[in-house]
N, C-alpha and C positions, 0 to 999 in steps of 0.2 A: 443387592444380591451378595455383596461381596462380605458385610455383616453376619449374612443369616448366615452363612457358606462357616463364617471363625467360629460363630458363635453355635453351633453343630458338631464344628470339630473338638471344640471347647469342653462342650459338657460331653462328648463322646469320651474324651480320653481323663477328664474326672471321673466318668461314671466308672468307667474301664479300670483304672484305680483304686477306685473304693472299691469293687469289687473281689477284685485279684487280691487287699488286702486284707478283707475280709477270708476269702475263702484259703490264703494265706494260715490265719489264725486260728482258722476253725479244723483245717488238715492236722497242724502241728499241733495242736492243742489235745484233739481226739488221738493222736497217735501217740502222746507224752503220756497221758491219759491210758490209755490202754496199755502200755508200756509198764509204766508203773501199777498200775493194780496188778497185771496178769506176771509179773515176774519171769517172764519167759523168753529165755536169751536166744530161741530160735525162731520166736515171733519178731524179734528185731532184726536177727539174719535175714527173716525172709521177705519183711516191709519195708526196707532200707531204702532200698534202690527205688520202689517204686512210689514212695515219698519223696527221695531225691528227686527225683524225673517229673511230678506234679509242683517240686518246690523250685523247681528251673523254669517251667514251662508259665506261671503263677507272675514270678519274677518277671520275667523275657516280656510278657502282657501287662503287668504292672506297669512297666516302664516302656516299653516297646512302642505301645500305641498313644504313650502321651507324647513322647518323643517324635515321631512320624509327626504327630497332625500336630506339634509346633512345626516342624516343618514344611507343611502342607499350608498354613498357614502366613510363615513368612513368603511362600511361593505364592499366593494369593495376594500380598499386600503388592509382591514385588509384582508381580501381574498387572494388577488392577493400577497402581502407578504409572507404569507403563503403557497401559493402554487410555490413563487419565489423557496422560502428555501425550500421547499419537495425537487422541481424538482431539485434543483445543490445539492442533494445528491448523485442523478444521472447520474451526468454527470462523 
């Protein structure tokens, strides 16, 4: 249980990752892109912020949930340890 449990949280916060980085490269990319062909310094006044605010949120999830599920993680090890040692009191 306690395998499938890492190994879940594992490739959750890889996939979580790749993704965010992806969609990372492909915002900024399309917006640099647009930027520079369309020459227009009020299309950048007025996409700024809400490229900021997709490039924080992007971030925040990039790292956020790989961060959490190692900790969810060592919460499980530390768990399942713990309740190793209870139970072969038991036995």
């Amino acid at each position: 249980m306690e395998t499938s449990v890492t190994h879940f949280l594992s490739s959750l916060s890889s996939i979580t990752f790749r993704l965010a980085a992806i969609c990372f490269a492909l915002v900024n990319g399309i917006a640099i892109a647009a930027f520079a062909l369309s020459r227009n310094r009020r299309l950048v006044d007025n996409w700024t912020k809400r490229i900021v605010t997709i490039d924080a949120v992007l971030i925040g999830a990039g790292l956020g949930v790989p961060l959490l599920a190692a900790g969810a993680k060592l919460g499980i090890h530390a768990l399942a340890g713990m309740a190793g040692g209870f139970l072969g009191l038991f036995k």
